[in-house]
C-alpha positions in Angstrom: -8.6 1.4 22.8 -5.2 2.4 22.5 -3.0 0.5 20.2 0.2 0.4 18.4 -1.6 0.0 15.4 -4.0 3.0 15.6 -2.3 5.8 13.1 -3.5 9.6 13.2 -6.0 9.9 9.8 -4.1 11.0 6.9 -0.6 9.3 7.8 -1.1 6.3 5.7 -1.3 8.9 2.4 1.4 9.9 3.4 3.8 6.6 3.5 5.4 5.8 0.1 5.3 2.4 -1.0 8.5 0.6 0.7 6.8 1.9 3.7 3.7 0.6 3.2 4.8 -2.6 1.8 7.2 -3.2 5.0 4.8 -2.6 7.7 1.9 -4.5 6.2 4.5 -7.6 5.9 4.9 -7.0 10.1 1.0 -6.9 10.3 0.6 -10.1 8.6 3.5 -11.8 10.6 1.5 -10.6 13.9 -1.4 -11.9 12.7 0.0 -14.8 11.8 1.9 -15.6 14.9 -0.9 -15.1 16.9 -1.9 -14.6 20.6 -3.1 -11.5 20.2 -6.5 -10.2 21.8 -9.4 -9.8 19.5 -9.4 -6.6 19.7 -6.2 -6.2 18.6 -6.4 -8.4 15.6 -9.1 -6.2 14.3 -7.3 -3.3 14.9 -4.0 -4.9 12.7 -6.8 -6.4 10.3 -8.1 -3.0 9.7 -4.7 -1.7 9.8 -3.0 -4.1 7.0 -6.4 -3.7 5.0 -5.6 0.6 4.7 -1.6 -0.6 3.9 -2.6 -2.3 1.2 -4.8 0.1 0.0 -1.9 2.2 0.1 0.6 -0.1 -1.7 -2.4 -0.8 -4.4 -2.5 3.0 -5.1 0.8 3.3 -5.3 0.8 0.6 -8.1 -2.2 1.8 -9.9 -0.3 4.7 -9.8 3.0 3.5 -11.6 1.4 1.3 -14.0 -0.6 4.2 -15.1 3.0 6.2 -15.7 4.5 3.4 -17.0 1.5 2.8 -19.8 1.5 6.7 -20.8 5.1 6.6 -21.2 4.8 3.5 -23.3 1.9 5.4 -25.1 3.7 8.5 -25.8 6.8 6.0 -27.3 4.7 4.5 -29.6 3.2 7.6 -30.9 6.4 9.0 -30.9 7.5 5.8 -33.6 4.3 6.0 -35.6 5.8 9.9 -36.1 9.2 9.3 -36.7 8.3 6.3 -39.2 
């Protein structure tokens, strides 16, 4: 099969998050419009499903910098105070 959707191994890693996010919304709206083969709307299924695996890490991700930085201010109070 030979798709549109089909991306080499590796090149979702490599999208940032906008990216990610922005092509996942045109998945969806394919999917959701409709009159696509079978085969095809398991190959965006599959597709959206690694995007937002993408976009989830990418989250995970900035939380995780967001709640050291918080961390590292509040220790930063307890030793100024």
């Amino acid at each position: 099969m030979t798709s549109e959707v089909e991306q080499a191994p590796g090149v979702s890693e490599a999208l940032g998050y906008e990216q990610a996010r922005d092509e996942l919304i045109e998945v969806v709206r394919r999917l959701e419009a409709g009159g696509t083969t079978l085969e095809e709307s398991l190959a965006l299924w599959e597709r959206g499903e690694e995007l937002a695996r993408v976009c989830r890490r990418w989250l995970e991700g900035a939380r995780a910098r967001l709640d050291a930085a918080l961390a590292d201010e509040a220790a930063a109070d307890e030793d100024g105070a």
